[in-house]
mmCIF file of the N, C-alpha and C atoms, coordinates in Angstrom:
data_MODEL
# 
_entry.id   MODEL 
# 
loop_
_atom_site.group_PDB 
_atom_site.id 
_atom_site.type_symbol 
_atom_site.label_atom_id 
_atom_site.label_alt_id 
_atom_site.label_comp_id 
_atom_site.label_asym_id 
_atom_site.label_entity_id 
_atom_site.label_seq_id 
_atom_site.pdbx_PDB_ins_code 
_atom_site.Cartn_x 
_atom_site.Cartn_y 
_atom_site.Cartn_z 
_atom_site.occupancy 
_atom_site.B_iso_or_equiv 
_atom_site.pdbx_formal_charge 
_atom_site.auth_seq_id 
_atom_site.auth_comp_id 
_atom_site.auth_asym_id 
_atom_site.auth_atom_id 
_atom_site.pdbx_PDB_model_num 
ATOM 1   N N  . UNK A 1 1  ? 0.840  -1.172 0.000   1.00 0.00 ? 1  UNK A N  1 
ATOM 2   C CA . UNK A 1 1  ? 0.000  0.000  0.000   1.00 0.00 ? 1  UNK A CA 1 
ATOM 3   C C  . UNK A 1 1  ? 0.890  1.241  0.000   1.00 0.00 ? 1  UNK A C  1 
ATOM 4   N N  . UNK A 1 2  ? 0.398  2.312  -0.614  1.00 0.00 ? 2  UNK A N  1 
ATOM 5   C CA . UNK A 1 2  ? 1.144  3.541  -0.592  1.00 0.00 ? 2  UNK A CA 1 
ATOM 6   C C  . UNK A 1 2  ? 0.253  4.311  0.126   1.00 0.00 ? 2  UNK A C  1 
ATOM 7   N N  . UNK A 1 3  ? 1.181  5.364  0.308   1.00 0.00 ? 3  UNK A N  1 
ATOM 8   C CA . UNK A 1 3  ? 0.498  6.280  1.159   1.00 0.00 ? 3  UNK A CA 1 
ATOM 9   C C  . UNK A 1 3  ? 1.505  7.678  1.019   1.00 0.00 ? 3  UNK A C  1 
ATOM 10  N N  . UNK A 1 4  ? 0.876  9.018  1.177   1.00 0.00 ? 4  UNK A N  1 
ATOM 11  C CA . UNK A 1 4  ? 1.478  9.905  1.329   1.00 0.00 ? 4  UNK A CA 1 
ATOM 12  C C  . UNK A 1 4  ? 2.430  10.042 2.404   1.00 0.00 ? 4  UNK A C  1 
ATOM 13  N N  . UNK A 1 5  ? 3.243  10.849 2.857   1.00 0.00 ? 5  UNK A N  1 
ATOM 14  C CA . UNK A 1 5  ? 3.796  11.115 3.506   1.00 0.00 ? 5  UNK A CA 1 
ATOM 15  C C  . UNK A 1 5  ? 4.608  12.532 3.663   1.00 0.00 ? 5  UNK A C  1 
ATOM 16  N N  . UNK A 1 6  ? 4.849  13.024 4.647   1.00 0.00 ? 6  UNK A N  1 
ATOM 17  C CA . UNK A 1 6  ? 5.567  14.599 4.942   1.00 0.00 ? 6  UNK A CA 1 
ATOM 18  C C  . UNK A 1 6  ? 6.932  14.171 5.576   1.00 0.00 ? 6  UNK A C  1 
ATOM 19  N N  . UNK A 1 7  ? 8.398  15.007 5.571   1.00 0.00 ? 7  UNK A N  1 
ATOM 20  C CA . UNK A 1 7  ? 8.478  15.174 6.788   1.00 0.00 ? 7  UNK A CA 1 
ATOM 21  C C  . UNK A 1 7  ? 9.448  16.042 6.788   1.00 0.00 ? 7  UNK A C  1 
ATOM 22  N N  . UNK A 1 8  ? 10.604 16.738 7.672   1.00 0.00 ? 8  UNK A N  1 
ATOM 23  C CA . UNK A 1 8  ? 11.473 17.712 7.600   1.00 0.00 ? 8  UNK A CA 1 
ATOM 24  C C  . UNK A 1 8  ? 12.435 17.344 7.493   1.00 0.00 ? 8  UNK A C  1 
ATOM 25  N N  . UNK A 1 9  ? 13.407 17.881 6.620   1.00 0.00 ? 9  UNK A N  1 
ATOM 26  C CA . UNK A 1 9  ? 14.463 17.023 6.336   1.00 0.00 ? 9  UNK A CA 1 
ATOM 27  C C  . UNK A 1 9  ? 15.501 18.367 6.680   1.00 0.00 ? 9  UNK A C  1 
ATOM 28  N N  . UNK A 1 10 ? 16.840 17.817 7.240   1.00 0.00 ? 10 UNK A N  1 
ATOM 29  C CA . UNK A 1 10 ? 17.967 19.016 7.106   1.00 0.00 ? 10 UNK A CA 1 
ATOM 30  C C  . UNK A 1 10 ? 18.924 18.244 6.237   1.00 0.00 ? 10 UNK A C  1 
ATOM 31  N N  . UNK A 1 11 ? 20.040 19.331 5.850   1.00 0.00 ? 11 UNK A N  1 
ATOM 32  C CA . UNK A 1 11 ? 21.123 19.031 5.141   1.00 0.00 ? 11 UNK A CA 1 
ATOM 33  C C  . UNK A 1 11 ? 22.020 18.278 6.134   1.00 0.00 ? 11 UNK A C  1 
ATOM 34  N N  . UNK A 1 12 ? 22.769 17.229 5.404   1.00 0.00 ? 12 UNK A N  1 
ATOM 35  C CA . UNK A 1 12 ? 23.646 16.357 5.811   1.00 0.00 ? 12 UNK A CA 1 
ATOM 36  C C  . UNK A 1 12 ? 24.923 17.348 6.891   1.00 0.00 ? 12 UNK A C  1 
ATOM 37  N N  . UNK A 1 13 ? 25.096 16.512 7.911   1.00 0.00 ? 13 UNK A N  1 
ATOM 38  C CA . UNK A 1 13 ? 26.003 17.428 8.518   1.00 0.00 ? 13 UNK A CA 1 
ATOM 39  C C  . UNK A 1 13 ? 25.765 18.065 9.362   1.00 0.00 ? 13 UNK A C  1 
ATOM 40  N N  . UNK A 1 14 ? 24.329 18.263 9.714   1.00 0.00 ? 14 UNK A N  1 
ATOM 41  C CA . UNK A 1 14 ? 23.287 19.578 10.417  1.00 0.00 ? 14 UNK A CA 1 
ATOM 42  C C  . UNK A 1 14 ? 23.915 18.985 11.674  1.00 0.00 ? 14 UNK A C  1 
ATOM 43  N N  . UNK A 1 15 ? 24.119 19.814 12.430  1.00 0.00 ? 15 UNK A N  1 
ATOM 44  C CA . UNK A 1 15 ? 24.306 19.253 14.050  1.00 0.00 ? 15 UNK A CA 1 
ATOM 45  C C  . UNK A 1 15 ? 23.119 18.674 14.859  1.00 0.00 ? 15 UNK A C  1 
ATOM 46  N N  . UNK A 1 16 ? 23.674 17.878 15.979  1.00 0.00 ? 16 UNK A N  1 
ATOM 47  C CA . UNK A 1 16 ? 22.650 16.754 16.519  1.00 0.00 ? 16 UNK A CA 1 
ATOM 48  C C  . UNK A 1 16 ? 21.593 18.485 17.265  1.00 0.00 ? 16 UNK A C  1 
ATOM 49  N N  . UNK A 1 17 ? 22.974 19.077 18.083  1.00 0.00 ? 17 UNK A N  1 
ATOM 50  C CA . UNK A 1 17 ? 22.311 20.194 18.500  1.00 0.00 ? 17 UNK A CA 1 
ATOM 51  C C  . UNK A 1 17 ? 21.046 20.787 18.215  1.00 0.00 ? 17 UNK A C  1 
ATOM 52  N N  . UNK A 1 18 ? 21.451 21.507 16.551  1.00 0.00 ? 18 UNK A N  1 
ATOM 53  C CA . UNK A 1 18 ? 20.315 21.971 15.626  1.00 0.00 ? 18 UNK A CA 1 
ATOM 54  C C  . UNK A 1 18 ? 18.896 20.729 15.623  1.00 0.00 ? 18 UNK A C  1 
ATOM 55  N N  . UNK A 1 19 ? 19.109 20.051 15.360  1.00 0.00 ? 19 UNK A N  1 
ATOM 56  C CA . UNK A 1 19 ? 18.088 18.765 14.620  1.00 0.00 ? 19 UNK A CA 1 
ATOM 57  C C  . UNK A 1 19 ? 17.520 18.760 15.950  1.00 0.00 ? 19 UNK A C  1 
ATOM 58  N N  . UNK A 1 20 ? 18.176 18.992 17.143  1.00 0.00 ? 20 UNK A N  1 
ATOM 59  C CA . UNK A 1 20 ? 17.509 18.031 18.405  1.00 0.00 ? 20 UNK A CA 1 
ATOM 60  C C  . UNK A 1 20 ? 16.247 19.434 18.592  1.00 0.00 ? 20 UNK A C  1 
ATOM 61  N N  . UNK A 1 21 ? 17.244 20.720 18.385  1.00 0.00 ? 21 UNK A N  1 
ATOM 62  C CA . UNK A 1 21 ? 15.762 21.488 18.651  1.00 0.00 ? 21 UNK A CA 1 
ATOM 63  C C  . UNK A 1 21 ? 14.772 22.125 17.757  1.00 0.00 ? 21 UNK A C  1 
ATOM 64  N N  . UNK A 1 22 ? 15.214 21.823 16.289  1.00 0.00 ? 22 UNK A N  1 
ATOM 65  C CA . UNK A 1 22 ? 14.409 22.019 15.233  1.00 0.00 ? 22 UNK A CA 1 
ATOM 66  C C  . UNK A 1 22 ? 13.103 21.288 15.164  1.00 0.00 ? 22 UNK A C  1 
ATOM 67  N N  . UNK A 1 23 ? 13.791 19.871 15.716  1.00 0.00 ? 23 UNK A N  1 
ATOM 68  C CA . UNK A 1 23 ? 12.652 18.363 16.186  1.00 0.00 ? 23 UNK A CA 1 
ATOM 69  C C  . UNK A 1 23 ? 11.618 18.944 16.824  1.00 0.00 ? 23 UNK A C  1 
ATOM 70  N N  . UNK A 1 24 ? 12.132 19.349 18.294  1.00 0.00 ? 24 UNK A N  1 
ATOM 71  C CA . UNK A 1 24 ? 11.440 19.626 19.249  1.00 0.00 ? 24 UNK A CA 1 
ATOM 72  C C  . UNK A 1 24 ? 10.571 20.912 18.774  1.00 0.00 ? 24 UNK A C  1 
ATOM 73  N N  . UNK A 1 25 ? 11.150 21.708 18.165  1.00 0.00 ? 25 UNK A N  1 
ATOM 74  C CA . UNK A 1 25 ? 10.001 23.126 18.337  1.00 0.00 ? 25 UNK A CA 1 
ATOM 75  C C  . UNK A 1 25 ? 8.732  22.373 16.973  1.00 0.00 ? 25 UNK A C  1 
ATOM 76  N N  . UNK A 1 26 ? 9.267  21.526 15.906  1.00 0.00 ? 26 UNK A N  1 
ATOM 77  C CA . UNK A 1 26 ? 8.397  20.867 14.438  1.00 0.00 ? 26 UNK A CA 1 
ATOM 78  C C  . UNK A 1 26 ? 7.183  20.023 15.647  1.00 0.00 ? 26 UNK A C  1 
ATOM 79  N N  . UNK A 1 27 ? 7.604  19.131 16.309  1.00 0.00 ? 27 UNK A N  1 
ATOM 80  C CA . UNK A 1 27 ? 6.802  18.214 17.355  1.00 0.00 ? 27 UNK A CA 1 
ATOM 81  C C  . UNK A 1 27 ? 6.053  19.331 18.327  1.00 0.00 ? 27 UNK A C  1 
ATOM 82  N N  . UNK A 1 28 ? 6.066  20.148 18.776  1.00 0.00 ? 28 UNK A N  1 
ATOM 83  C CA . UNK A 1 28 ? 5.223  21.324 19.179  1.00 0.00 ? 28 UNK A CA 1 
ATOM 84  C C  . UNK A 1 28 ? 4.541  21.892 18.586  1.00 0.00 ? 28 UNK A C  1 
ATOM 85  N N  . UNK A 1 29 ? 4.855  22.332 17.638  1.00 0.00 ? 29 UNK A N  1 
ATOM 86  C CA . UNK A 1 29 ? 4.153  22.995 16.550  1.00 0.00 ? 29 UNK A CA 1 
ATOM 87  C C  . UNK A 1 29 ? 2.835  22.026 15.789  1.00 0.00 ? 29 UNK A C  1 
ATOM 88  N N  . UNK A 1 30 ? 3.297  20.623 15.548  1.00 0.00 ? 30 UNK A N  1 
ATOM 89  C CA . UNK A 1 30 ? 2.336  19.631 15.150  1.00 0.00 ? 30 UNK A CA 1 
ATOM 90  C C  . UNK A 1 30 ? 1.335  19.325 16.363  1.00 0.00 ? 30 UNK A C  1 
ATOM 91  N N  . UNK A 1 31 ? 1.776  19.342 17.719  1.00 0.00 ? 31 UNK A N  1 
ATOM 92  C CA . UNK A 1 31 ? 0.847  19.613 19.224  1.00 0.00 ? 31 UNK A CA 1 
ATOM 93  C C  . UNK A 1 31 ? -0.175 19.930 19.327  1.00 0.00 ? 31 UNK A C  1 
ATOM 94  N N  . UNK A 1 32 ? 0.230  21.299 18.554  1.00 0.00 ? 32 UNK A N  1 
ATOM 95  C CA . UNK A 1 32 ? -0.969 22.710 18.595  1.00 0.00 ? 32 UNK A CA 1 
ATOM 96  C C  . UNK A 1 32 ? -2.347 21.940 18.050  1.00 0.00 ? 32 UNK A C  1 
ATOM 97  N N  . UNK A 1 33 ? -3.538 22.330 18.720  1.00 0.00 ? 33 UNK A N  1 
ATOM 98  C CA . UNK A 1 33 ? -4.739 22.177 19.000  1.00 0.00 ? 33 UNK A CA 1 
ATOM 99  C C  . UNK A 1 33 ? -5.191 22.713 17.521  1.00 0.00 ? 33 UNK A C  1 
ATOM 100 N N  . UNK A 1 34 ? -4.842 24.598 17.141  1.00 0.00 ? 34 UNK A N  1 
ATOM 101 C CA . UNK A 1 34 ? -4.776 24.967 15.321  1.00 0.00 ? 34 UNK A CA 1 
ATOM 102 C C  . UNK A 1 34 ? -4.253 24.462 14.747  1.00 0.00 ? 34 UNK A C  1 
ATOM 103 N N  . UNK A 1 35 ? -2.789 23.636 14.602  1.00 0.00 ? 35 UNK A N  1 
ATOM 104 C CA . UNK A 1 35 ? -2.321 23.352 13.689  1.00 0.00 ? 35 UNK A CA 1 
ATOM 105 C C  . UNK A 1 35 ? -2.342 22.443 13.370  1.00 0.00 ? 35 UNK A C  1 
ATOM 106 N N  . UNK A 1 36 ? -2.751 21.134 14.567  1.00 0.00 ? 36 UNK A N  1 
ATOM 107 C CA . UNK A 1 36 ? -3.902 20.008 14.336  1.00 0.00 ? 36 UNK A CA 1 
ATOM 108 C C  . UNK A 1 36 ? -5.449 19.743 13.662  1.00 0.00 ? 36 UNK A C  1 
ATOM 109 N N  . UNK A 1 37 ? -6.152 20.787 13.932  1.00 0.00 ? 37 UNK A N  1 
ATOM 110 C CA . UNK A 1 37 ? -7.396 21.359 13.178  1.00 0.00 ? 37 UNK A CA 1 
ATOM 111 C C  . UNK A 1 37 ? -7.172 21.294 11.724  1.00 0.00 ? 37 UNK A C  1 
ATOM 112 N N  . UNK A 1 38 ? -6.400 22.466 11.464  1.00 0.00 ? 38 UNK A N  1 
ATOM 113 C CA . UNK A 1 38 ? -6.015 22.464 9.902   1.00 0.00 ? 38 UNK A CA 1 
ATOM 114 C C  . UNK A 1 38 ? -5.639 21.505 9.427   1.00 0.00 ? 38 UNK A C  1 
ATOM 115 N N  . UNK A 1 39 ? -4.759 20.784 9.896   1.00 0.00 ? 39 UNK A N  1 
ATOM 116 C CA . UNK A 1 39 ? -4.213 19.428 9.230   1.00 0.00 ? 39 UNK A CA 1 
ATOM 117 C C  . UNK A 1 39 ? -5.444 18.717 8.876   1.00 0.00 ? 39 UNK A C  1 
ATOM 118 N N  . UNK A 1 40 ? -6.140 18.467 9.802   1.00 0.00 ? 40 UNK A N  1 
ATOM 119 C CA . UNK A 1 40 ? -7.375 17.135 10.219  1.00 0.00 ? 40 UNK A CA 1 
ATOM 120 C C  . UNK A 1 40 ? -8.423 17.714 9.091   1.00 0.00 ? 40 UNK A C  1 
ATOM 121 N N  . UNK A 1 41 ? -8.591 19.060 8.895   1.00 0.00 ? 41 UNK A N  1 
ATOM 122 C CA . UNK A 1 41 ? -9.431 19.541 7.981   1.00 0.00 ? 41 UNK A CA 1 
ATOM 123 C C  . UNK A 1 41 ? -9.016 19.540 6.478   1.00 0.00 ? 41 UNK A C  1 
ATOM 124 N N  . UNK A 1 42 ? -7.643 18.995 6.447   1.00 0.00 ? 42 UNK A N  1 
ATOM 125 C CA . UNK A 1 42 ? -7.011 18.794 4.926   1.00 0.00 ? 42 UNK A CA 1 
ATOM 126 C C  . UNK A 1 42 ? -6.852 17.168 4.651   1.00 0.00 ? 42 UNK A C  1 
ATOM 127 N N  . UNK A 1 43 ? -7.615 16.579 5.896   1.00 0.00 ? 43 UNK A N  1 
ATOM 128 C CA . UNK A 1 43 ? -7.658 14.742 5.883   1.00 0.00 ? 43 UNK A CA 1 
ATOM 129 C C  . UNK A 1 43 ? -6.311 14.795 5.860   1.00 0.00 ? 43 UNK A C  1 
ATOM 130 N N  . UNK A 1 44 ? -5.257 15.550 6.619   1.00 0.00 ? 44 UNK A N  1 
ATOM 131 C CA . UNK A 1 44 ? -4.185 15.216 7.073   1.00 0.00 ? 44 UNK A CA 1 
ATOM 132 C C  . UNK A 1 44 ? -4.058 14.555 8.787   1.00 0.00 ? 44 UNK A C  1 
ATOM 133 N N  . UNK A 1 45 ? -3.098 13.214 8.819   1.00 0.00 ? 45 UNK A N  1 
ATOM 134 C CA . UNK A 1 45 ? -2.979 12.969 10.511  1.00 0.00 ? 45 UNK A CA 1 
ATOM 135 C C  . UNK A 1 45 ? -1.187 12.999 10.609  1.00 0.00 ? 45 UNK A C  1 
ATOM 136 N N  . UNK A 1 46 ? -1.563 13.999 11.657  1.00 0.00 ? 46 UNK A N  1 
ATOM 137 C CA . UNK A 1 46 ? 0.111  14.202 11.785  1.00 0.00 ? 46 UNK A CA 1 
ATOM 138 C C  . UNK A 1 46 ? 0.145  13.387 12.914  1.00 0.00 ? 46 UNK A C  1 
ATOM 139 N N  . UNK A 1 47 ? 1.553  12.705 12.588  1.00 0.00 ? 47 UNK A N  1 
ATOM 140 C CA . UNK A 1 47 ? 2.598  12.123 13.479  1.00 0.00 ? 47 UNK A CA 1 
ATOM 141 C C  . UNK A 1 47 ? 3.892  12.303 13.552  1.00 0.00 ? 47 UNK A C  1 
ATOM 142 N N  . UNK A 1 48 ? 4.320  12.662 14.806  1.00 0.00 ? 48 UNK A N  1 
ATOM 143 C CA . UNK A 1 48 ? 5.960  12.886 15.434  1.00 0.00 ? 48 UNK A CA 1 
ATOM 144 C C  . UNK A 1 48 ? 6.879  11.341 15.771  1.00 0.00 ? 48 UNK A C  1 
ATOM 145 N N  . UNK A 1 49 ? 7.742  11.456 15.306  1.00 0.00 ? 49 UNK A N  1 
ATOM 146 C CA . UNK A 1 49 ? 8.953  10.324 15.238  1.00 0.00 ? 49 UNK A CA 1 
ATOM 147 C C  . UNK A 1 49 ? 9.897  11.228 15.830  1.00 0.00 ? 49 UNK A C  1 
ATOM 148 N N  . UNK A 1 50 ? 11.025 10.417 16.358  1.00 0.00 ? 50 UNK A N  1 
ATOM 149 C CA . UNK A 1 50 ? 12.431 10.532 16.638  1.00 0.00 ? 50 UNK A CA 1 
ATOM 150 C C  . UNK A 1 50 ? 13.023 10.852 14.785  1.00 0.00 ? 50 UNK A C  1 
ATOM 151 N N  . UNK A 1 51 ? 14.249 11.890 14.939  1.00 0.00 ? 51 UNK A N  1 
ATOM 152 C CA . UNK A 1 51 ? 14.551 11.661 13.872  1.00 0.00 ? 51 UNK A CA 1 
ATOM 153 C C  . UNK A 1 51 ? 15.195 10.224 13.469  1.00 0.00 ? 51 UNK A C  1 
ATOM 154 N N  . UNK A 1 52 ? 16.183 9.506  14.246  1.00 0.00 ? 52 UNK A N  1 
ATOM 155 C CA . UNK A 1 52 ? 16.107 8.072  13.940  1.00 0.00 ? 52 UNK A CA 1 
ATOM 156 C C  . UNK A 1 52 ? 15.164 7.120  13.763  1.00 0.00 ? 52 UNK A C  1 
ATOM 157 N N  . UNK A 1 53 ? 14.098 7.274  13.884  1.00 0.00 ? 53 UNK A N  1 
ATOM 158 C CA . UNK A 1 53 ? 12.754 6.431  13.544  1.00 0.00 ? 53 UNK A CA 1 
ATOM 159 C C  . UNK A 1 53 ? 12.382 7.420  11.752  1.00 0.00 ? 53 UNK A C  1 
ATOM 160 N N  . UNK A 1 54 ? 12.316 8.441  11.980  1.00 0.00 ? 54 UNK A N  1 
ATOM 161 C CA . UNK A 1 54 ? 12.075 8.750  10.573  1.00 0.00 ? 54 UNK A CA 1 
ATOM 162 C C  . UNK A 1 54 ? 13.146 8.683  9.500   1.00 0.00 ? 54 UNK A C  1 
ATOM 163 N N  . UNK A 1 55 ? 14.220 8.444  9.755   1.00 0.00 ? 55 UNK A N  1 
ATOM 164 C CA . UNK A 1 55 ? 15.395 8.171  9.159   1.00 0.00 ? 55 UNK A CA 1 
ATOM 165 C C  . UNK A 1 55 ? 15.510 6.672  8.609   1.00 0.00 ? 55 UNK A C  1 
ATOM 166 N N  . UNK A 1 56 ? 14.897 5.520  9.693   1.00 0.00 ? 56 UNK A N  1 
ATOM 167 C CA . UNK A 1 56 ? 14.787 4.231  9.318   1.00 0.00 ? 56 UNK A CA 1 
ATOM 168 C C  . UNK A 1 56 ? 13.433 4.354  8.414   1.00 0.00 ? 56 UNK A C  1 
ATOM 169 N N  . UNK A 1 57 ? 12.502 4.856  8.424   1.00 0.00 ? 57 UNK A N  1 
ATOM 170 C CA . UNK A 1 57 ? 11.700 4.873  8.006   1.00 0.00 ? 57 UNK A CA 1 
ATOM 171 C C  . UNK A 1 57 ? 11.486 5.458  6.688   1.00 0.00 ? 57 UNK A C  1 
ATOM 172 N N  . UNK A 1 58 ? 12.592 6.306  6.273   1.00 0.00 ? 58 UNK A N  1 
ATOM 173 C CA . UNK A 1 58 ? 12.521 6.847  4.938   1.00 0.00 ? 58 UNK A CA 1 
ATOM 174 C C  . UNK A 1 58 ? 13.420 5.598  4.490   1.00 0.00 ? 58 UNK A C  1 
ATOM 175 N N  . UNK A 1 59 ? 14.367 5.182  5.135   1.00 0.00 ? 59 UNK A N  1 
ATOM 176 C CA . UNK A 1 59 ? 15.376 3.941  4.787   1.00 0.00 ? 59 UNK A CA 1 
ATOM 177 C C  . UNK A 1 59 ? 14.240 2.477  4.175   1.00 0.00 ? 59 UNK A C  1 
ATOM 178 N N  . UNK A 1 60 ? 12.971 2.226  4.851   1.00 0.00 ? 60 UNK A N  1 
ATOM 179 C CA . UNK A 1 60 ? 12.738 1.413  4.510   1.00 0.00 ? 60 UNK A CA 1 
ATOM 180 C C  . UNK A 1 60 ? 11.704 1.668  3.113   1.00 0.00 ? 60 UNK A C  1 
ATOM 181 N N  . UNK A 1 61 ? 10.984 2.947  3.194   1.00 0.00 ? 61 UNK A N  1 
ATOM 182 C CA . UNK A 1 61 ? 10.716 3.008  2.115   1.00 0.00 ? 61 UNK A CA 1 
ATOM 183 C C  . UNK A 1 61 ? 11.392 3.037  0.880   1.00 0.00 ? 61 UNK A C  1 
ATOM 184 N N  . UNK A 1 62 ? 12.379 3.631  0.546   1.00 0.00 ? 62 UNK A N  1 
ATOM 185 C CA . UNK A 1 62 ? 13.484 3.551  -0.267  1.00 0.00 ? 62 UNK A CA 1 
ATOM 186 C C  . UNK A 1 62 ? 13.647 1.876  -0.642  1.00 0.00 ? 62 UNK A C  1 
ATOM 187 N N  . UNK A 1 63 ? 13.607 0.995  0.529   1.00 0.00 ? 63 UNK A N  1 
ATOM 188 C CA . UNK A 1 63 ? 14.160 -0.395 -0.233  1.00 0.00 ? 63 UNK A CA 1 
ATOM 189 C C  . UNK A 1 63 ? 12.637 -1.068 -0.445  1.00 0.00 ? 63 UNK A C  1 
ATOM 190 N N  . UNK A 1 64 ? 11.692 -0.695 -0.258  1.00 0.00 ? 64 UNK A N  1 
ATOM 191 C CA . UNK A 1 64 ? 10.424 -1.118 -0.328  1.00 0.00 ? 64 UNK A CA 1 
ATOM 192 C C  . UNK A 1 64 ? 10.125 -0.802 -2.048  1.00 0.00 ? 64 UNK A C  1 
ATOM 193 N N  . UNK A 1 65 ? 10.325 0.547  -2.530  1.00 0.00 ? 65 UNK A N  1 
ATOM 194 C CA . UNK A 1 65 ? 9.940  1.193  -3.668  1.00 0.00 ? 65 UNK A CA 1 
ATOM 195 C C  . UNK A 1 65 ? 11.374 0.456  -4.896  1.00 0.00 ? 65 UNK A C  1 
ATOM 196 N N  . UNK A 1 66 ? 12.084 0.418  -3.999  1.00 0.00 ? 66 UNK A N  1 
ATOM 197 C CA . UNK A 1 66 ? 13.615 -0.221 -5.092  1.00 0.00 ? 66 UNK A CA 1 
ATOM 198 C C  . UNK A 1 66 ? 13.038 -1.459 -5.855  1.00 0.00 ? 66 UNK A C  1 
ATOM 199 N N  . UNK A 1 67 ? 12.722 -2.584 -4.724  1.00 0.00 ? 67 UNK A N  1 
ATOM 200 C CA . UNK A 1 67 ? 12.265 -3.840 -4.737  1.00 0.00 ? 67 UNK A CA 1 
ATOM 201 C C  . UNK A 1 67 ? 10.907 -3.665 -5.756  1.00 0.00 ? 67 UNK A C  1 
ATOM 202 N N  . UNK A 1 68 ? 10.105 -3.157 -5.576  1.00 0.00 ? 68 UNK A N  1 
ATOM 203 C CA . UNK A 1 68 ? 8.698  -3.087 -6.348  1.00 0.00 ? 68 UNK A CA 1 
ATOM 204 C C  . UNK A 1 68 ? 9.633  -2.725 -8.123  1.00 0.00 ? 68 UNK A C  1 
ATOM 205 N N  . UNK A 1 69 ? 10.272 -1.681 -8.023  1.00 0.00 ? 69 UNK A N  1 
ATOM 206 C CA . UNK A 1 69 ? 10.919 -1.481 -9.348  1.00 0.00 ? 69 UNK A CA 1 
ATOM 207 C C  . UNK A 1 69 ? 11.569 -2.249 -9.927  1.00 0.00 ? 69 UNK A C  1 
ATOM 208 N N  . UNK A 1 70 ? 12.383 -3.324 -9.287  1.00 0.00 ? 70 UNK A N  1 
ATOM 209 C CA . UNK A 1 70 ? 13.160 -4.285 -9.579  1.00 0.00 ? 70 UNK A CA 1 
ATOM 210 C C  . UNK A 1 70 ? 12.438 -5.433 -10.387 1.00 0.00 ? 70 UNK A C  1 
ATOM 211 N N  . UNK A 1 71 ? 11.267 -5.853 -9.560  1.00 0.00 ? 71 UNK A N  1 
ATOM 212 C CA . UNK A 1 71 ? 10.410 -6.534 -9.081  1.00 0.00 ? 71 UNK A CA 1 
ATOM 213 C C  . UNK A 1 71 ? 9.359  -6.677 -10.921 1.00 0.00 ? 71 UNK A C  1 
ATOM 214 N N  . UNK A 1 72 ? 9.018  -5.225 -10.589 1.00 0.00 ? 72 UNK A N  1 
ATOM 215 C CA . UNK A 1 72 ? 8.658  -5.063 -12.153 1.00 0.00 ? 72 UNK A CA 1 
ATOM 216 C C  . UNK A 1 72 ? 9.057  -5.076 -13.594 1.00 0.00 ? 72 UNK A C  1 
ATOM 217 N N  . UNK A 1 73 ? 10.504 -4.635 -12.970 1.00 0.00 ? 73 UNK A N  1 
ATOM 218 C CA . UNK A 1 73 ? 11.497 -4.681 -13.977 1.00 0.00 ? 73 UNK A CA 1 
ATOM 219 C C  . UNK A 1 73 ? 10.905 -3.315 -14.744 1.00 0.00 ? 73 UNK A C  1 
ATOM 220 N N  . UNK A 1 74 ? 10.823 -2.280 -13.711 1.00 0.00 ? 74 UNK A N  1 
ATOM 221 C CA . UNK A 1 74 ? 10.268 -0.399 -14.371 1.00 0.00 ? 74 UNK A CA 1 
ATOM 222 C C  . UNK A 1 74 ? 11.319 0.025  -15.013 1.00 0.00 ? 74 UNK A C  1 
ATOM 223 N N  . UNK A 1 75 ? 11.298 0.350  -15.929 1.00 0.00 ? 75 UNK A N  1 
ATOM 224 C CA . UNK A 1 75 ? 12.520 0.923  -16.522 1.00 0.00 ? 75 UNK A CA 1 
ATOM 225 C C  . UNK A 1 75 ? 11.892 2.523  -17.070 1.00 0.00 ? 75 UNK A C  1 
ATOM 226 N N  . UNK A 1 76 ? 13.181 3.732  -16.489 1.00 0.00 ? 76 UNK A N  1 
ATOM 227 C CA . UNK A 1 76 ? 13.153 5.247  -17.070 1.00 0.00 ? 76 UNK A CA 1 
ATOM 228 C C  . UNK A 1 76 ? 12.669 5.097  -18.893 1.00 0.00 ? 76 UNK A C  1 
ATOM 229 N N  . UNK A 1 77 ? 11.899 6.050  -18.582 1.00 0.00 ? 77 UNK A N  1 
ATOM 230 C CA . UNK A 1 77 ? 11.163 5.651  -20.548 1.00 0.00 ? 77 UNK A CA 1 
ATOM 231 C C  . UNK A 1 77 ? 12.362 7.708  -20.300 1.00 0.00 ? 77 UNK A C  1 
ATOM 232 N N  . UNK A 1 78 ? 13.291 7.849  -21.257 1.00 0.00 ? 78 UNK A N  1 
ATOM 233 C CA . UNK A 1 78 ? 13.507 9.278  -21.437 1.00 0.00 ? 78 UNK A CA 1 
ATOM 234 C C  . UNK A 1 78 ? 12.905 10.016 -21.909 1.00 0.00 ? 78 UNK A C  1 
# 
């Protein structure tokens, strides 16, 4: 099954520092009671991960979508 997905990404290198409170203020911000509303009113459901959980998690989609391509044998039409 597919499914959409969001999430915040920084550039390689970003400090744990940065990421740890970029995380924290993105996971607050998704909290909010408005900014939950709006979401829920766009048939959006937000969910907060660790960035290592969303990191494995973009990891597994990546070998999930590889495999299906493989799988099909999809080939780039140029």
């Amino acid at each position: 099954m597919a499914v959409n997905w969001w999430g915040v990404l920084y550039p390689a290198g970003t400090s744990k520092a940065i990421v740890d409170k970029l995380h924290a203020d993105t996971v607050k911000a998704l909290a909010d009671p408005d900014v939950k509303k709006r979401f829920a009113d766009l048939g959006v459901e937000t969910k907060s991960s660790t960035p290592a959980e969303f990191s494995a998690f973009i990891k597994a989609e990546m070998d999930k979508y590889a495999k299906l391509i493989k799988d099909a044998n999809i080939k780039v039409n140029p």
